[in-house]
N, C-alpha and C positions, 0 to 999 in steps of 0.2 A: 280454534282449539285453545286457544293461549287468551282468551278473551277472560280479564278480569284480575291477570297477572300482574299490572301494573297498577293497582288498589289491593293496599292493606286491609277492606272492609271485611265485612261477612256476606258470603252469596247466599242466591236464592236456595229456597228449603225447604222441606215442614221443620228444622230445627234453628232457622236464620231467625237473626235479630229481623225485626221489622222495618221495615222503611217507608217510607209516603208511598210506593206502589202493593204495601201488603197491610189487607183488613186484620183486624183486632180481634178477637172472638172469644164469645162468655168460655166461661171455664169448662162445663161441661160438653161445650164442643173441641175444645183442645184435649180432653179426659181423652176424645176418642183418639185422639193421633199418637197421641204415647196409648193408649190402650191397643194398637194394631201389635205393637213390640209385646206389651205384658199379657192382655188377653188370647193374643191365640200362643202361648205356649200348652194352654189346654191341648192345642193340636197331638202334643206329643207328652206334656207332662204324667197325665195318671199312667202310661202308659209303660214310661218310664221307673215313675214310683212304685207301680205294683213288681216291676223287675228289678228293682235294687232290693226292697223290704220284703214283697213275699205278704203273706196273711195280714202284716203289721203297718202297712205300707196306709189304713186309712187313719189309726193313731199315730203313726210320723207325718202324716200331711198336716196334723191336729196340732202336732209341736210346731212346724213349720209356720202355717196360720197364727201360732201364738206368739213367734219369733218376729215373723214380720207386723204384725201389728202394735207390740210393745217394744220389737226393735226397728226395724229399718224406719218405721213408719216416721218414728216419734223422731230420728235422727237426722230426716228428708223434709219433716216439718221446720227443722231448725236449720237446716243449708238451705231451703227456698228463703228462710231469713234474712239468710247473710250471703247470699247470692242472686238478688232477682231479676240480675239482667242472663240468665242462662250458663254462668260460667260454672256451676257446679262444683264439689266437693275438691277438685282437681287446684281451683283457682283458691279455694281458704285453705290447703296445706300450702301452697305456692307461698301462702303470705306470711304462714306463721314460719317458715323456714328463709333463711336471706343466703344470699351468694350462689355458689355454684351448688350449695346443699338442695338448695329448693329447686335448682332447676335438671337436678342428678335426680328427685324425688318424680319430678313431673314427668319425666323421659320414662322413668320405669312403671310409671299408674299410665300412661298415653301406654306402654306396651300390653299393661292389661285390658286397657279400654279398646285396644284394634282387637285383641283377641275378641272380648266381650261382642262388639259389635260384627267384625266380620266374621265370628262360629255364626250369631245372629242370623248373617247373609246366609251362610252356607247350609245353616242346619237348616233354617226356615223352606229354605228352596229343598234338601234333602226331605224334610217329612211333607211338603205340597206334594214329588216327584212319587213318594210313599202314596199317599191317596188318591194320586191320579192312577198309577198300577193296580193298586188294592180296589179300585170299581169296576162294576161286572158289565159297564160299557166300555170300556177303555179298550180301543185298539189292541189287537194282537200281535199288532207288529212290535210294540211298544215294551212287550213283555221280556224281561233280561237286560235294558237298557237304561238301568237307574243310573248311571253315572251320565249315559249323555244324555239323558232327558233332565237331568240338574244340573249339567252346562247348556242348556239353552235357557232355560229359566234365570241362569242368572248372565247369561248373554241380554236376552230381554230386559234385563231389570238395570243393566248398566248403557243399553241402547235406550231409556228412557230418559236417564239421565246425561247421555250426550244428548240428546235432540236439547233438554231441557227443565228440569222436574221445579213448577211452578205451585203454588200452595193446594195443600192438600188437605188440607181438613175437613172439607163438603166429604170429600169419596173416604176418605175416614170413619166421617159417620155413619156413612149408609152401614159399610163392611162392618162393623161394630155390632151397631145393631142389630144389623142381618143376625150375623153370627151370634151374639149372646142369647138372642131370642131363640134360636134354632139349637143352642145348646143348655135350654131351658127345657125347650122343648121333651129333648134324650133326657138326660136328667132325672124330668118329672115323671117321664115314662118305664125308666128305668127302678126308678123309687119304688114308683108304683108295682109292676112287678114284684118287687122284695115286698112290697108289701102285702101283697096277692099270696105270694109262695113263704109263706117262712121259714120253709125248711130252709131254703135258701143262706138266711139270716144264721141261722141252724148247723146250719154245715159251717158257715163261716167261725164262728162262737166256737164252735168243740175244734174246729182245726186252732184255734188261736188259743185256746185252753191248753193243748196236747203240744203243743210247740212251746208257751213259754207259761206252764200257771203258777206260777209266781207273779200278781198283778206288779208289784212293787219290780222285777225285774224287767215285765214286759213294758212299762214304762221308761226304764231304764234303757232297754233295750231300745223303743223309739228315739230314745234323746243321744242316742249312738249314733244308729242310724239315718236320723233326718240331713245331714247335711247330704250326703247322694240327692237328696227333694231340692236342692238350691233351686233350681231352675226356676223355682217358683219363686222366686224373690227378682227376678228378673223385670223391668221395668224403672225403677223409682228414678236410677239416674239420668234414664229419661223423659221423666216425668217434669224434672228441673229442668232441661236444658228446655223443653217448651215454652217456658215462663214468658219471655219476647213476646208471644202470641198469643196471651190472655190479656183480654179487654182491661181490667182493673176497675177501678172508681174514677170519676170523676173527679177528682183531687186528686187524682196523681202525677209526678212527678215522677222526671228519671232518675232525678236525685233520692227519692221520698214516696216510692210506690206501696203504697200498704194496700191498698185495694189487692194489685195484682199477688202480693203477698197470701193473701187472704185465702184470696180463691188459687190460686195455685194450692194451698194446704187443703183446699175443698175437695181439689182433684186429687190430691196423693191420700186423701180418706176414705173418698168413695171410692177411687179406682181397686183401692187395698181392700177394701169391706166387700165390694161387688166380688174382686178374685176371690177373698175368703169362704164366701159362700160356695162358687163354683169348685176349689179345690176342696173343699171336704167331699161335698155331695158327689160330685166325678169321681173320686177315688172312694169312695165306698160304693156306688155302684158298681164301677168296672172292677174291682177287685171281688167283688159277690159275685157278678153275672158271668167273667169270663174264667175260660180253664186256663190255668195257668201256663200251659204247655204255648198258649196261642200269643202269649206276650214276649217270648224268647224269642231270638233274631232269625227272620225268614218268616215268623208266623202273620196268620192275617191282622192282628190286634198290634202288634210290632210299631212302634212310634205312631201309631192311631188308635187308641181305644175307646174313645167316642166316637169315632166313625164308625167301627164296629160295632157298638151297639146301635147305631143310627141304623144301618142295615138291617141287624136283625131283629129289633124289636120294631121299627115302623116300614121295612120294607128299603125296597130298591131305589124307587122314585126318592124317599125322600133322603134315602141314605146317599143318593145323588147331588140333590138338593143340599145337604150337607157337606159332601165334600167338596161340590164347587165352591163352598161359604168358603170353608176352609181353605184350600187350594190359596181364593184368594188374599184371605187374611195375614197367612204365612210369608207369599207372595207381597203384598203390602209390607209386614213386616220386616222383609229385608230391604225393602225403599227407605223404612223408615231408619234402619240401623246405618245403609249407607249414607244416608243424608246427615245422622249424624255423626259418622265419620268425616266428611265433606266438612262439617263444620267444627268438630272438636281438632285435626290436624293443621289448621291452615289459623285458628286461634292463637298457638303456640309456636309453634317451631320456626317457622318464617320470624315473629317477632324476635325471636331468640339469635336469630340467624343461624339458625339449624336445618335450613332445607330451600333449596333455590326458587328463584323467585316464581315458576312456573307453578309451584304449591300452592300458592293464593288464585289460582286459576281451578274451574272446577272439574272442567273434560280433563285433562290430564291424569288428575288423580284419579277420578271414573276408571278411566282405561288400568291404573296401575291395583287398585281394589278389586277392580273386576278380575284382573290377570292372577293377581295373587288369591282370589276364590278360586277362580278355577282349579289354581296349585292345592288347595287343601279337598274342594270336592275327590279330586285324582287320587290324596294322597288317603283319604280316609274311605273310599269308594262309596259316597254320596252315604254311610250310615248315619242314623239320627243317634245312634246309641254309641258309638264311637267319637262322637265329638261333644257330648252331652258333658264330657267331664271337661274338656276346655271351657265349654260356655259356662259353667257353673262357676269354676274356676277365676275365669274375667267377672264374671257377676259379684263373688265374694268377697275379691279384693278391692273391686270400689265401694262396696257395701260399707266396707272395716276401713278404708280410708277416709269415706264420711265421718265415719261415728268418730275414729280417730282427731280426724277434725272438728267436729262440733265437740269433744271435751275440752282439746287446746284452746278453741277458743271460751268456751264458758270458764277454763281454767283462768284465762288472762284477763278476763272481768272481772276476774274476783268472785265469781258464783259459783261457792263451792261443792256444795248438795248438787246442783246440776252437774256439776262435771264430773262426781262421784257417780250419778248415776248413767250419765251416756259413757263415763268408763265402764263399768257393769255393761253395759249391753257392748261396748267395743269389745271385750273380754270372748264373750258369745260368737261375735262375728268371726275373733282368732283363730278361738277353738275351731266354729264350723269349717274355716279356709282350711286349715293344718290336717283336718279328718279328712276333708275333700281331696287337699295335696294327696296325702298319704294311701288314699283309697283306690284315687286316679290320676298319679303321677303324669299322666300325658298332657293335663291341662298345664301343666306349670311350665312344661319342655315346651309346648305351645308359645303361650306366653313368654317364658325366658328367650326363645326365639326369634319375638316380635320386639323384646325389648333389646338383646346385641343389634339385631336387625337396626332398628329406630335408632339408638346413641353412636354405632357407626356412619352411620348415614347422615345423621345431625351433627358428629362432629367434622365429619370429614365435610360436610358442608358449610360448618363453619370458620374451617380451615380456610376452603377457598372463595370465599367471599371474608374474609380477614382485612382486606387491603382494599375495600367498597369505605366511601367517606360514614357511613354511618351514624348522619344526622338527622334530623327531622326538618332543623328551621336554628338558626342563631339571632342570638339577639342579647345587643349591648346596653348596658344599663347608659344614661346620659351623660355621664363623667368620662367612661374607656370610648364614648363615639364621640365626645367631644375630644379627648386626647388622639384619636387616629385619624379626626381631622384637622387637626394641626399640622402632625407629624405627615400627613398626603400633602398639606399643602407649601410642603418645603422643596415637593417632584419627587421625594422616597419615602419609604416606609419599610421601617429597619426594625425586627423584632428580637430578640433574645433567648434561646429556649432557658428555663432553669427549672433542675429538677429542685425543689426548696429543700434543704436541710436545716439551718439553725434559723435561718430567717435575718442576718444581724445585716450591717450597713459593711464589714468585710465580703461577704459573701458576695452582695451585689458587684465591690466596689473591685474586687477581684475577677467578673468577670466582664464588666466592662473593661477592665488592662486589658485580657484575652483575645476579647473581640477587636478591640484597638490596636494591639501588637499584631496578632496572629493572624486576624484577618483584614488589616488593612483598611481598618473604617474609617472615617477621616474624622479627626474632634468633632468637629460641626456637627455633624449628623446625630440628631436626635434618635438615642432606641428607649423603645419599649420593650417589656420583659412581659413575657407569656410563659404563665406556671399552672398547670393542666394538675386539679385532682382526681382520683377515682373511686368513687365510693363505693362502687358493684361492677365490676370488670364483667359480670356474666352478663348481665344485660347487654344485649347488641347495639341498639342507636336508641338515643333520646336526643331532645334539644337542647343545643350549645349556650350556656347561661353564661356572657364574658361579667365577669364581676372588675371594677376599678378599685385599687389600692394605692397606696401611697405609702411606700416604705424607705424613710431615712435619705428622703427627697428622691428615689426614684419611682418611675412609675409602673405600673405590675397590673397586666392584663389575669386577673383569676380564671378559671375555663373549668366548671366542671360535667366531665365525661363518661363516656363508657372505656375510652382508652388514647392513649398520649397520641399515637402520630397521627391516627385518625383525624383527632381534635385540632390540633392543629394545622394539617391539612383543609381542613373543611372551613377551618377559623380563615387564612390564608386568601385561600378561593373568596370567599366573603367579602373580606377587606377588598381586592383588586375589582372586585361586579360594583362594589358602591363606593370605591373612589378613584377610579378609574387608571389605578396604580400598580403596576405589578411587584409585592411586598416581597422582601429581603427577610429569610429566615437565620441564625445563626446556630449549631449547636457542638458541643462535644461529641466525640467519640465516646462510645459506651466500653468500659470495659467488660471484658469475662467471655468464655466461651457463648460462640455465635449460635449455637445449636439451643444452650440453656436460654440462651435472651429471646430464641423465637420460642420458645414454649412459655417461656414469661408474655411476651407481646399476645400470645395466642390466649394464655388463660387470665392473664395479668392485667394485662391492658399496657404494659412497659415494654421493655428489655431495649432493642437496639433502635431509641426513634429518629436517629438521623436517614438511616437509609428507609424506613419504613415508610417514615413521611414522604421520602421519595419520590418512594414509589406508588404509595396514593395518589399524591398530584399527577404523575405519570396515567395512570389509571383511571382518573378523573376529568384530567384534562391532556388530550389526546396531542395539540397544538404546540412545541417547545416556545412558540415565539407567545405565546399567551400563558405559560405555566410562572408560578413565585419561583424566585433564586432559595436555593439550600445551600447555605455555608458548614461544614464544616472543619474543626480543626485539634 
């Protein structure tokens, strides 16, 4: 269960970096494994769209198509840029923001991207559960049991992932192509039809006249409307996190992948052009052919309107045929959402020391995503059209934090006209998120949810792993290992804490009186002084860099960390494994209330580090007869 908990890597996936046991693959076979996420929203999109817009629902699919293709498109070509090992839009705001700002921002985009991915899980299995009832072979027992026939679906799809979920890209592409070809198929046949009947066309026209004929407002009217159609923008930022598992060029480098660069933008154009075609031509079909009455919730057409027409215009067989495609697609698709969940959570928060170390393990988190689907299938009663405003909601807000990103940084190149222009389209995405909020407030209480959920849980986890050494690896430059082997080989090693304030030859000269008065060091005894800075206290652990100094003839271990007792604790431990010495610490007493100095120590990286250091060593090393001495006075 706990298998992989003690490596910081990234596990197995379709969204893991790659390693010597996972093949490489041309870009158009990766198209299909972020296409199982973006292409089967067909499943439930037109079906959606004709119930939020009504007559108009196939000119807002038209604005939508033109949204995502001059915005999202152009905005995911420029984050596969500056992203191309999979870290996606998430990791270029991380950058352009420092301290605790960037990692308060990340905490809150990880709460819309659990949303975004687990509606994913849960819708996906809700509209499969939809088409497996909706078929005229489908067991009778089966009928009235949408909620527990979409907890077994996604029971199944996280007992996959306990056993194991190994690359997947082959069964990607079958189910791809299956599917796009089979809703070519409908489509073409559908087309046809209108084509056949024009009244059809006819009816359509004079009801769309009679409703809005003012063309200029019926326009207007779409560009109102379209954010409800989010759903269809759905895909891109997984389209990034792929990038790991496209082959590239033969020049490539990890440093310097421009191949994989390349064709990763190959994928995020066709995958966008391929959906473009399919959302027009599906929503003008299904909004011609079916009665409206049958798209409202309970009707046959209800989160499947291309099955619907799969049935009725080629029959049963193939409308079968169809929805098994489907079924599985859907089905796929929440593998492929949990997968990247599995790998966007265990990226972040563990690094952060936001989440125990069991996070970096993959069974575990299975079981707790699996648990927490269940809770939203339960809570939403497996509808596709009650969580469609969550999903779109997670969709929207990583959309606008790309874009948001790719200005800031074309802003900080100095590329002005670029950042003027993906400003202009971040503008777009605001708007869209703030209509969608406002339309379907449940996606944000969703999300806002997942985000108190996510920052208590990361801090409260950071709390108690606070007092872990939180290092990677130390290492002394040749002057401070040359001075602490001198100072080992006198039989002690006597170190000094000092917090630096002016830096003068009183300061030092004043606390070596301290130590010599107060704690009884004997002249002889050679100390060195250890002065710990912190440049990013939110960071959890990095490697201990001792820098040597020489100030007004004494000698000064520099340390810089993620936080004081930590640092010295782990510096400590260090010194006594490689000179077989167990080191003498000295420090002050911290003034000020003990309660403010541990909120200091917690978010600061300071406050009270006589006892803290401690207690790390305590924590660290279990053995008194093997722990360093801490003096203080």
């Amino acid at each position: 269960m706990l298998e992989g908990a003690d490596r910081a890597q990234r596990h197995a996936g379709p969204h893991a970096a790659p390693s010597g046991e996972y093949r490489l693959h041309p870009w158009w076979r990766v198209m299909c494994l972020t296409g199982v996420d973006y292409f089967s929203t067909l499943g439930y999109q037109p079906g959606i769209a004709a119930l939020a817009a009504g007559s108009v629902s196939p000119i807002a699919t038209v604005v939508l198509v033109a949204v995502t293709l001059f915005g999202a498109l152009p905005v995911y070509r420029r984050v596969a840029g500056e992203s191309p090992h999979g870290e996606g839009s998430i990791a270029m705001l991380e950058k352009e923001l420092s301290w605790w700002k960037g990692k308060l921002l990340v905490l809150v985009l990880l709460g819309f991207a659990c949303t975004d991915f687990l509606i994913t899980v849960t819708l996906s299995a809700a509209d499969a559960t939809a088409h497996i009832l909706e078929n005229p072979y489908a067991p009778s027992v089966l009928a009235g049991h949408r909620v527990v026939v979409t907890l077994v679906l996604l029971a199944l799809l996280g007992g996959i992932f306990l056993m194991g979920f190994t690359e997947a890209v082959g069964i990607a592409v079958v189910l791809v192509v299956a599917y796009l070809a089979l809703n070519a198929v409908v489509v073409a046949t559908s087309l046809g039809r209108v084509a056949a009947h024009p009244r059809v066309f006819d009816n359509w026209h004079a009801l769309l006249v009679s409703e809005h004929p003012n063309p200029l407002l019926l326009v207007g009217f779409a560009l109102i409307i379209f954010p409800k159609l989010a759903l269809g923008l759905s895909g891109f930022e997984t389209g990034v996190a792929v990038m790991p598992l496209i082959r590239g060029g033969p020049g490539d480098s990890e440093e310097n992948p421009l191949g994989r660069i390349r064709d990763t933008r190959r994928l995020l154009t066709t995958a966008a052009g391929i959906m473009a075609v399919f959302l027009i031509t599906s929503s003008f079909s299904t909004t011609l052919l079916i009665p409206e009455k049958d798209f409202a919730a309970g009707g046959p057409a209800n989160g499947r309107a291309l099955a619907y027409l799969a049935h009725q215009e080629l029959g049963a067989v193939f409308g079968t045929v169809y929805d098994v495609s489907t079924i599985l697609i859907l089905w796929f698709a929440g593998a492929s959402a949990l997968a990247g969940l599995l790998n966007l959570v265990p990226r972040y928060l563990p690094r952060y020391g936001m989440a125990p170390h069991w996070a970096r393990a993959v069974r575990p988190l299975v079981v707790v995503f699996t648990l927490i689907g269940f809770l939203v299938t339960v809570v939403f009663r497996a509808s596709v059209d009650k969580q469609g405003g969550a999903y779109a909601t997670g969709v929207l807000v990583l959309i606008t934090s790309a874009s948001l990103a790719v200005t800031l940084s074309a802003a900080r190149r100095g590329r002005r006209r670029l950042a003027v222009a993906y400003g202009a389209i971040a503008v777009v995405f605001i708007y869209t998120t703030i209509a969608n909020i406002i339309e379907r407030p449940d996606g944000l209480i969703i999300g806002s949810i997942f985000i108190i959920a996510i920052i208590a849980v990361s801090f409260m986890s950071r709390a108690v792993r606070s007092l872990e050494l939180r290092v990677t690896g130390v290492r002394l430059d040749p002057a401070a290992a040359c001075w602490v082997g001198e100072a080992a080989a006198s039989g002690s090693l006597h170190l000094v804490a000092n917090e630096l304030d002016v830096g003068d030859a009183a300061e030092y000269r004043d606390k070596i009186r301290k130590v010599r008065e107060e704690l009884y060091v004997p002249a002889g005894v050679p100390l060195l002084f250890i002065e710990v800075e912190v440049p990013d206290s939110s960071e959890f652990e990095r490697e201990l860099e001792v820098r040597s100094e020489q100030r007004h003839g004494y000698r000064v271990l520099r340390v810089t960390s993620t936080s004081v007792p930590n640092a010295i604790a782990a510096l400590l431990l260090h010194l006594r494994d490689t000179t077989g010495v167990r080191p003498h610490v000295y420090f002050e007493w911290t003034e000020g209330n003990p309660l403010l100095n541990l909120m200091r120590f917690l978010f600061f990286g300071v406050g009270e580090v006589a006892t803290v250091t401690r207690e790390v060593l305590r924590e660290a090393e279990s053995d008194p007869r093997r722990r360093p001495f801490v003096h203080v006075a």
